[in-house]
C-alpha positions in Angstrom: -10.4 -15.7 -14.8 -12.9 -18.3 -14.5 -16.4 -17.7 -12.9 -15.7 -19.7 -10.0 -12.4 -17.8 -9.9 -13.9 -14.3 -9.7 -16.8 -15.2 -7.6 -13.9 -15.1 -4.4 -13.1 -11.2 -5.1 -16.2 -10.0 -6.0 -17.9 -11.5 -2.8 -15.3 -11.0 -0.7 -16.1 -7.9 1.8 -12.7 -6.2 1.9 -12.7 -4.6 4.9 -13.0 -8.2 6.8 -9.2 -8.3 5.9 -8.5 -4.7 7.2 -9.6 -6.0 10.4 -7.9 -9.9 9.9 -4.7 -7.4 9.9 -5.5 -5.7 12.8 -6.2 -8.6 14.9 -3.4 -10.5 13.7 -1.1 -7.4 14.7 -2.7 -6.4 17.9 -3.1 -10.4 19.1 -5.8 -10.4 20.6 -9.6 -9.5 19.6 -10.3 -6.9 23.2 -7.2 -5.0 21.6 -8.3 -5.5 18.2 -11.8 -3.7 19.0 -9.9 -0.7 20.9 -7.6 -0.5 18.2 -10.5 0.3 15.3 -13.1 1.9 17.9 -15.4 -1.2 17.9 -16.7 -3.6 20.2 -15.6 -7.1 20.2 -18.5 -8.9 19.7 -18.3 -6.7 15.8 -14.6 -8.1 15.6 -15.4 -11.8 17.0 -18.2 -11.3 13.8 -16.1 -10.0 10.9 -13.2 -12.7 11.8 -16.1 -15.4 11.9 -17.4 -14.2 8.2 -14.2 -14.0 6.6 -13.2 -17.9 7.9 -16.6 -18.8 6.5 -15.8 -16.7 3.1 -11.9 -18.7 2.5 -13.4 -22.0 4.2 -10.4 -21.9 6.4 -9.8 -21.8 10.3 -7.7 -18.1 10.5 -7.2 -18.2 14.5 -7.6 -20.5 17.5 -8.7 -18.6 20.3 -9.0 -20.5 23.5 -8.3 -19.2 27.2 -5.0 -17.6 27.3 -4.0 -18.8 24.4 -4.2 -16.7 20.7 -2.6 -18.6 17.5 -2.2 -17.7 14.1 -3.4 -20.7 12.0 -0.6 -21.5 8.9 -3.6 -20.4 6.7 -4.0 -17.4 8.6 -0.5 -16.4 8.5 -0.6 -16.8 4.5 -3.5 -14.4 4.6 -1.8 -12.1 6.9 0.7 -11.5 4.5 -1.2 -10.7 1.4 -3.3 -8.5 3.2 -0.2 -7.0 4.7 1.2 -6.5 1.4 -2.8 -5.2 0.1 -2.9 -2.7 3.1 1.2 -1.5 1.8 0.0 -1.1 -2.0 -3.5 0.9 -0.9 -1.2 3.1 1.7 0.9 4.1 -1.4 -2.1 5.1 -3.9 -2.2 8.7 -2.3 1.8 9.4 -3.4 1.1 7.6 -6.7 -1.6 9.7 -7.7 0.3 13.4 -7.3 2.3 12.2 -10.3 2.1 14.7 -12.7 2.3 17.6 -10.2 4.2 20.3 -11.4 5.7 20.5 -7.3 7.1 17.1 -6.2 4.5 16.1 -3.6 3.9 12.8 -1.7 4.7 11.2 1.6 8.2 9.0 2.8 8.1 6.5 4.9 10.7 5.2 6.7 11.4 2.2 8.8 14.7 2.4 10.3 16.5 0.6 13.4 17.2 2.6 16.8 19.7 5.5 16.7 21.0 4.9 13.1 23.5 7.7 13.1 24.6 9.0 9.6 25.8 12.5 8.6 25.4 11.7 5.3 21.7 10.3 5.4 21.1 13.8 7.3 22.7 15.7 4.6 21.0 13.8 2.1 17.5 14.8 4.2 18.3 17.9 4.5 19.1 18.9 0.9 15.5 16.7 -0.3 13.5 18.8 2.7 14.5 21.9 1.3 14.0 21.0 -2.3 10.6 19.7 -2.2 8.7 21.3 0.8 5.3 19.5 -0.1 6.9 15.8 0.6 6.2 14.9 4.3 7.8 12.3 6.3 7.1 9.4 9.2 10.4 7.9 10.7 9.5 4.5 12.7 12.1 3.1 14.7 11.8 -1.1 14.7 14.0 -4.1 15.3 15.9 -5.1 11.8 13.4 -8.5 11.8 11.0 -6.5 11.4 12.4 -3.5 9.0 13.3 -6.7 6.7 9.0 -8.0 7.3 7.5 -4.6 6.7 9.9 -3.5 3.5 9.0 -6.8 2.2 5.2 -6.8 2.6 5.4 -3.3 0.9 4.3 -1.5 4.2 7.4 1.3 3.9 9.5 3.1 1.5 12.8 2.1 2.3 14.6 0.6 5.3 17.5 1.2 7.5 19.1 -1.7 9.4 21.4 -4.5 10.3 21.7 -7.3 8.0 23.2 -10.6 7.4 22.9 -10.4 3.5 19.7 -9.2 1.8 16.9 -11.2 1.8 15.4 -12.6 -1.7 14.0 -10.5 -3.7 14.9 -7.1 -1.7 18.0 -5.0 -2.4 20.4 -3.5 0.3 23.1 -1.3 -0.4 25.6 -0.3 2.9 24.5 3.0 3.7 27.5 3.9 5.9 29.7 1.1 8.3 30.3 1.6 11.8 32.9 -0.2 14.4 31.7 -1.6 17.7 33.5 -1.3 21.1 32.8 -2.4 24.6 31.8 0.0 27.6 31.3 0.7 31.4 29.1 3.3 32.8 30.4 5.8 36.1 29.1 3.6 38.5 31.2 0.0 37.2 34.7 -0.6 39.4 37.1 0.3 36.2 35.4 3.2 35.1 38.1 5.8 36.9 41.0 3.7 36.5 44.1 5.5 34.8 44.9 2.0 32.6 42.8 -1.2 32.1 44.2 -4.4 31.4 41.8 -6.4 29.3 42.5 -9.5 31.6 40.5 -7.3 34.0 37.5 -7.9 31.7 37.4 -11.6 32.5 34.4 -13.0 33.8 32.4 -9.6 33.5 28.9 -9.7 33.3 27.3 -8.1 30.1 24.1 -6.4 28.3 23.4 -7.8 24.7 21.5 -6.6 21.8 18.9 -9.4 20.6 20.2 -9.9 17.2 24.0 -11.6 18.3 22.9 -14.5 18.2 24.9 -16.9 15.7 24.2 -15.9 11.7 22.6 -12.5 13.2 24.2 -8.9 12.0 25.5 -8.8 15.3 27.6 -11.4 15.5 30.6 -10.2 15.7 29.6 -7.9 18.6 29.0 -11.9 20.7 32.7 -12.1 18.9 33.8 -9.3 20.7 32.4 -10.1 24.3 34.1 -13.6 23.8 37.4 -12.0 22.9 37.5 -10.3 26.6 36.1 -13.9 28.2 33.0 -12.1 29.7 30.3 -14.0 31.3 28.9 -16.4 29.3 25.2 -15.8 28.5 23.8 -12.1 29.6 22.3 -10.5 32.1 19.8 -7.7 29.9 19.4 -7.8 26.6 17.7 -5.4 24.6 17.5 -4.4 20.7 17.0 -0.9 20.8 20.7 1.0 21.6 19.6 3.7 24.1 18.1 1.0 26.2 21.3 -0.7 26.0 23.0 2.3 27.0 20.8 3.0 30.0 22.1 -0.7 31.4 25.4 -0.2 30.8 24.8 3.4 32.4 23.0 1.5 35.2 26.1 -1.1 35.5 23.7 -3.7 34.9 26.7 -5.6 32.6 29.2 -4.0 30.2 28.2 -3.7 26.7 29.0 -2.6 22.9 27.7 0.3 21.6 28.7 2.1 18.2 32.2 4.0 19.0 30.6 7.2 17.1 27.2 6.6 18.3 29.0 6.5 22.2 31.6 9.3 21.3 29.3 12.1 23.2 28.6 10.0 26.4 32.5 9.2 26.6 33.1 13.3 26.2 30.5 13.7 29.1 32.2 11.5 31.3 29.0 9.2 31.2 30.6 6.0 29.3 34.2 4.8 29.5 35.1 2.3 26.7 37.4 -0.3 27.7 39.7 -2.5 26.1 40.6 -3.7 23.4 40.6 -0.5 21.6 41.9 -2.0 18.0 40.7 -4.6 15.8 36.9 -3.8 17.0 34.2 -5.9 14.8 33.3 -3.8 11.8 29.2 -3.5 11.1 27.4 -2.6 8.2 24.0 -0.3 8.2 22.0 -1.0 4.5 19.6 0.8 2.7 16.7 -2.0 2.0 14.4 -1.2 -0.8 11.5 -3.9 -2.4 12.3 -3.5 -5.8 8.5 -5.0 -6.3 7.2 -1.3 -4.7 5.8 1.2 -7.4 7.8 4.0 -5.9 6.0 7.4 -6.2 8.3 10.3 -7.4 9.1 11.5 -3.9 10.5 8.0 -3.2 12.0 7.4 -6.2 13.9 11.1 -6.2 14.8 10.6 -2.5 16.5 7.0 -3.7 18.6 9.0 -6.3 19.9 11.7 -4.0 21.4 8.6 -2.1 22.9 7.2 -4.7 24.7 10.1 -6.2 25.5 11.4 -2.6 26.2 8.4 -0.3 26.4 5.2 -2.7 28.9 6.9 -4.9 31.6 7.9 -2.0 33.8 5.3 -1.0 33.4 2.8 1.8 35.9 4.7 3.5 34.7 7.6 3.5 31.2 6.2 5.1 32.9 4.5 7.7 32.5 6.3 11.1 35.7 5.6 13.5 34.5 8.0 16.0 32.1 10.9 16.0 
């Protein structure tokens, strides 16, 4: 490097982009100061300091309003990815250890249902006791943001291909059908015609939008001619399942995921019952992570118990 070039890092006090991060995150500098335990005055300080240190505007804070300069957003993702490399020095360093130690951590989307992920848990969990683990449930935007910035060890969610440079493999694939809770006018009906569906208002997850994994879900809802548009949306599936439960609108919901409630008498699926839209759950990984050994053995339990079966034999029909 040249001086000029290492005059940056050396002068640079590091912990100004801890707190960039945090402020970034949190969106707001009051929430920020909660967040770390300091007042905002220090925050307002340290965010002044490190725009003076890059010579860029970070964040334009006026009344009501909080923005993310471009700048600022280029920063937030290095430090993002900083903050994901620091967070993985404690795992990196048992190497060596005659016991696999180290901590997993997960990102995953809401009520990812897999017996084979469990067994594949459950086998690692008894094998290496000293390995702890953090489960965080997220929408899959933001699984695909914080695998990428090197903030997790893997991720579980809904894609629409893998996004460059990250690898996915399909962790299991799961059908989609449409439901009524007790309270909707069809639920005790001996037969329902899917004409009956017509005009039907609906619940939607966030991500069926057009190109989103969910697609074919907004496929499905067209196929019966519900209501265009919806009336709640959500992108967490028990929330979707309290609406439908709530006869807010008729929804989908994974047919193994919904098995139970149908068994209780607490969902009714309605028609069509065949041709339902296929959708596929990935394993994301950042093939730029330096996986510690716990990762790295965790990874190769999945692929010699779940990436080696079949597609058909991953594919949950019902529960």
């Amino acid at each position: 490097m040249r001086p000029y070039e290492m005059r940056f890092p050396w002068n640079l006090d590091w912990n100004l982009l801890r707190t960039f991060m945090v402020v970034v995150e949190q969106k707001s500098i009051t929430k920020a100061a909660d967040f770390l335990g300091l007042k905002q005055p220090t925050i307002s300080s340290a965010l002044k300091r490190l725009e003076d240190t890059t010579g860029h505007k970070l964040i334009v804070r006026k009344p009501n309003q909080f923005k993310v300069t471009r700048v600022g957003e280029i920063l937030y993702y290095e430090c993002s990815t900083i903050f994901g490399s620091v967070s993985q020095l404690p795992s990196l360093l048992n190497k060596g250890e005659e016991e696999l130690r180290g901590h997993i951590n997960i990102v995953m989307a809401s009520h990812v249902v897999s017996p084979h992920f469990d067994a594949v848990l459950y086998k690692f969990s008894e094998r290496h006791k000293r390995v702890t683990f953090s489960i965080t449930i997220d929408d899959s935007m933001e699984i695909v943001s914080r695998v990428g910035q090197n903030r997790a060890s893997f991720g579980i969610c809904l894609l629409n291909g893998a996004p460059d440079p990250m690898k996915a493999k399909v962790l299991y694939r799961e059908f989609f059908g449409l439901y009524c809770g007790p309270k909707h006018r069809l639920f005790n009906r001996d037969s329902i015609d899917i004409t009956e569906l017509e005009g039907e208002e609906s619940v939607s997850f966030q991500t069926e939008m057009e190109g989103g994994p969910l697609e074919p879900v907004a496929h499905l809802r067209a196929r019966v001619k519900a209501a265009l548009g919806w009336r709640g949306v959500s992108s967490n599936v028990p929330e979707i399942r309290r609406m439908i439960v709530a006869n807010i609108g008729i929804g989908a919901l994974p047919v193994h995921v919904a098995d139970r409630d149908v068994k209780l008498g607490n969902l009714r699926q309605l028609p069509p019952y065949d041709d339902l839209p296929a959708v596929d759950v990935y394993l994301l990984t950042n093939p730029k992570r330096r996986l510690s050994e716990a990762e790295a053995e965790l990874l190769h339990m999945c692929e010699q118990s779940i990436f080696e079966l079949p597609i058909e034999e991953r594919t949950y029909h019902t529960a």
